[in-house]
N, C-alpha and C positions, 0 to 999 in steps of 0.2 A: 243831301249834305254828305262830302268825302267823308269816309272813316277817319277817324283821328289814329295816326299811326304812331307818332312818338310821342312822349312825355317829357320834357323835360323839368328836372327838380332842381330849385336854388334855394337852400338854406340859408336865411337871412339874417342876423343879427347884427341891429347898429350899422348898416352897410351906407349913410346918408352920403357920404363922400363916393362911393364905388358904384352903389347899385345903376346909378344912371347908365356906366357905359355896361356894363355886363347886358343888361337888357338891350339895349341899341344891338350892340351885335350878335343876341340871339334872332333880334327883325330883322337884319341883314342878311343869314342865312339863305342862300341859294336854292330853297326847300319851300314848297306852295305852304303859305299860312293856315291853310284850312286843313293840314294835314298835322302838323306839329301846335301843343299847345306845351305853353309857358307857365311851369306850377311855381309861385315864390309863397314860401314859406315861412312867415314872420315868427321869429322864434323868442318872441319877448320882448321885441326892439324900443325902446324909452328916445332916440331919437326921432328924426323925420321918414323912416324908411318906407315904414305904412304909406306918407303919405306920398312919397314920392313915385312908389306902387301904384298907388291908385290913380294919378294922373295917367298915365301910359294906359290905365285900365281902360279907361275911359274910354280912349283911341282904338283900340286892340281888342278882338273880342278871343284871342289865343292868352291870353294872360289873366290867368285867376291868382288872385291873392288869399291865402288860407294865412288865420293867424293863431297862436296859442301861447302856452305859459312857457316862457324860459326852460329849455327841457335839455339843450347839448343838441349837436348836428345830426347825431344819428337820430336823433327824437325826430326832430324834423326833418329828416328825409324819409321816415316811416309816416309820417304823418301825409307828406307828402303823396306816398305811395299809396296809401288808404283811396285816395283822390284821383289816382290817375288814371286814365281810359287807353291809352296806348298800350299797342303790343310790343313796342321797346320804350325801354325808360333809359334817360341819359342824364347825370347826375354833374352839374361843376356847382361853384363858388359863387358866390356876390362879387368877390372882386375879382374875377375872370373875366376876359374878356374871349370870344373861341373864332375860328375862320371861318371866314362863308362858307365852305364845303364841309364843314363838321358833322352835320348829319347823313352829308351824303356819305362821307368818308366810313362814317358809324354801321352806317345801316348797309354797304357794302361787307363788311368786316362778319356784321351781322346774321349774314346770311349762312354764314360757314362757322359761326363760333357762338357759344351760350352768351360771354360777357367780352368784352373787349375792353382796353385799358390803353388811352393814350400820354404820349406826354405834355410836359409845361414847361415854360421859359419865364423870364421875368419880364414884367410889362414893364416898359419904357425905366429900366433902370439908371438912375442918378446915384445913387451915393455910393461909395465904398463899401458901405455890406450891402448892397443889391447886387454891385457889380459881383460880390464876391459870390452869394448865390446864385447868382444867373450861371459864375464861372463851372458852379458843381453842378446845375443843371446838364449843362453843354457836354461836359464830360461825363455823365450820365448817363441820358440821351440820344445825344447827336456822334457822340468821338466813342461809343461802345464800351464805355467806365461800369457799365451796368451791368452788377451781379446777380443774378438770378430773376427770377420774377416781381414786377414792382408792383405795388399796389397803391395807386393813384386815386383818391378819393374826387379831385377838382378834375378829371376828365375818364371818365365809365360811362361803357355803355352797358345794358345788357335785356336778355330775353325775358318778358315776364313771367311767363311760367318757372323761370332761376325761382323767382322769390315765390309761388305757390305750392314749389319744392322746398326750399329748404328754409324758408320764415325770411324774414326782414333783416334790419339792422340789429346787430346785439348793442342796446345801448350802455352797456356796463362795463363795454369793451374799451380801453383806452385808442388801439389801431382798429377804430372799426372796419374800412374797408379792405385790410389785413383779413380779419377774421372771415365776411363774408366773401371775400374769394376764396381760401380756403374751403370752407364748409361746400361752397360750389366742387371746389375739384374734389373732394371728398365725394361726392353725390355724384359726381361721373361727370360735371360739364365741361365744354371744352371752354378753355381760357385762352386769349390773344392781346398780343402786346406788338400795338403797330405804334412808333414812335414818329411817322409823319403827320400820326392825328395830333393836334398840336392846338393845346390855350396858353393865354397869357396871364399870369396870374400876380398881383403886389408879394411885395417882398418883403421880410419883416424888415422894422426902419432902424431900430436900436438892438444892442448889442446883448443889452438883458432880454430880454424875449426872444432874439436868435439862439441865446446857451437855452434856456426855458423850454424852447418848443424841441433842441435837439435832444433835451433830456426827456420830454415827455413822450418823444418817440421810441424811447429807448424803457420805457415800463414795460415791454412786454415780457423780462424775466420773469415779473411779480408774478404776472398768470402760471409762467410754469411751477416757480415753487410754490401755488395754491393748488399744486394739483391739475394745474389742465396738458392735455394731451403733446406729446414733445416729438417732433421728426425728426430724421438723423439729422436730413439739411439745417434745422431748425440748433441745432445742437452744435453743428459745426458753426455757424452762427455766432453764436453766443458764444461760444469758446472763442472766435477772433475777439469780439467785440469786449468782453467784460473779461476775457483774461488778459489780453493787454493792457485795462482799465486797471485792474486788481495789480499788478507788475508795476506801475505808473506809482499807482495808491501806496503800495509799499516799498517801495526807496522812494518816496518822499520822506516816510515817515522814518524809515532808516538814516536818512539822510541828515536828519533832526536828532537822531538820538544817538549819533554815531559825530553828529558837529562835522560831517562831511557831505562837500555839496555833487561829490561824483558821483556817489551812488544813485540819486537823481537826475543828474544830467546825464549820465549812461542808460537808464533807461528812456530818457526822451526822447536824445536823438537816436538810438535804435529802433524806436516804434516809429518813430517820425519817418525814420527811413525805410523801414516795412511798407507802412504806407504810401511814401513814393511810387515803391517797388509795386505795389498792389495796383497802382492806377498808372505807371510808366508808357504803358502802350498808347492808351488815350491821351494821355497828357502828351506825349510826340507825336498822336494826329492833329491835337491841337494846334500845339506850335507850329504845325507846317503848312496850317490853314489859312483865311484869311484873319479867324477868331484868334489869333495867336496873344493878341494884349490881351486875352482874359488868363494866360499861364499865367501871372506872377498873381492875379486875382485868384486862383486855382493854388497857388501856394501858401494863400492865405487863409485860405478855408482849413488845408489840413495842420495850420497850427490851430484856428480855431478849434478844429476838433479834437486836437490836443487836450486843449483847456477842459473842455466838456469829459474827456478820458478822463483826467486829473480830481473830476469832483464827480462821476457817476459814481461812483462806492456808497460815498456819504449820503447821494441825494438817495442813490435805492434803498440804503438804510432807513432815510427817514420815511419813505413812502410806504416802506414794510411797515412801519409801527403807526404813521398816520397816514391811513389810505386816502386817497383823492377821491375828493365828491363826484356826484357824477357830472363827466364831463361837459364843458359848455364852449362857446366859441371865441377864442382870444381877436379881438376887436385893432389892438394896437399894434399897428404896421407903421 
């Protein structure tokens, strides 16, 4: 029997709509079956997903189905890991769906770097907020919008001995896969960020759980002011993001107790326009591409993110005095 070379892990909850094509084109993969096995993870799921798992199971002798208590994604991707027999593990989503050459792409990558981190696009987007995030993907991604190092949970690879070095998932972390790359470059691994590894992943479908999930990616101040460890980058960071938010926050409030709406409206459009300014280059490779009708979808985003400027104050307020449970998988797309 070939060695079993990679792992792959799918955190699952509720996934009875998606899980079918996610798994389809893990079998499609360009990569001999005998060498890659398929770990899904049922992480509490109260719909069909178990059983929709277990059919494929049936067929596939690469596809093992492990299930437990409701625990958040990092639970089950450690859970996961406990299980895995590959000497690389490769980490996406239930509603992912990745290329044929994903693993070969990986495990090229692989050979020269600890963990490797690709990117995502939106799968077959129809509405108005897909298109809109597909729009910030692209300008991400593909048009060079991308500041610094990303940390991509729906598409990672990386070397098992990463996680014999420095432990598993923290699951009390809100940015889990944040944290464990970190903790890697911390420990000396090398990190790579090739952007033609490339999944397709759903997009959140309503407007409440797109402000929702940008604000929950934005809890990483909390950790700092609990005391955990802060970098300059990290610093510089946070000073764009929640000083401009804080500047937002108060001329509004000014704006209210002053019965004047300038004071507001000068702060918006000048952050609005920062922002421009902040992604101007990308957004003019856009436009000059054939992606160009996602600019005005791209202009929609950074008022969106406006809005989310406008209420981060009050929500990190409330999250400081009632902290968030621990995390678990938002289902509604």
């Amino acid at each position: 029997m070939p060695e079993t070379e990679v792992s792959i892990i799918v955190p699952a909850y509720n996934e009875e709509r998606v899980i079918s094509d996610c798994i389809n084109s893990l079998l499609a993969l360009d990569y001999p079956k005998e060498k890659y096995e398929i770990i899904i993870v049922n992480d509490g799921s109260t719909d069909r997903t178990v059983d929709i798992v277990n059919e494929f199971a049936k067929d596939y002798k690469n596809i093992t189905l492990l299930s437990k208590e409701n625990g958040g994604k990092a639970s089950a991707q450690n859970f996961g890991l406990k299980y895995s027999t590959g000497r690389f593990v490769l980490i996406t989503d239930a509603d992912t769906v990745v290329e044929r050459d994903w693993i070969s792409k990986m495990l090229k990558d692989l050979k020269k770097f600890d963990i490797v981190i690709g990117a995502y696009y939106a799968r077959d987007p129809d509405t108005w907020l897909e298109k809109v995030q597909n729009a910030h993907y692209l300008i991400k991604f593909k048009f060079g919008g991308l500041k610094g190092r990303p940390s991509v949970g729906t598409n990672i690879g990386f070397r098992k001995e990463v996680v014999r070095k420095i432990g598993s998932f923290n699951e009390s972390k809100t940015s889990v896969t944040e944290d464990f790359i970190r903790r890697a470059e911390e420990a000396g691994f090398k990190i790579h960020f090739n952007p033609k590894i490339v999944v397709f992943t759903k997009c959140t479908t309503n407007i409440k759980d797109f402000l929702k999930q940008k604000l929950r990616w934005r809890e990483n101040l909390l950790s700092y002011l609990r005391g955990e460890k802060i970098t300059f980058s990290d610093l510089l960071g946070l000073g764009y993001t929640f000083g401009l938010s804080f500047i937002l926050f108060v001329s509004f409030f000014l704006s209210i107790l002053r019965l004047n709406y300038q004071y507001f409206l000068f702060s918006f459009v000048s952050i609005f326009l920062i922002s421009l300014l902040f992604y101007s280059k990308p957004l003019l490779s856009m436009y000059k591409s054939e992606e160009s009708y996602y600019v005005k979808y791209f202009m929609i985003y950074l008022l969106l993110e406006m809005i989310v400027r406008m209420i981060l104050i009050p929500y990190l307020t409330y999250r400081l005095i009632k902290p968030r449970k621990k995390p678990t998988f938002n289902t509604r797309r």
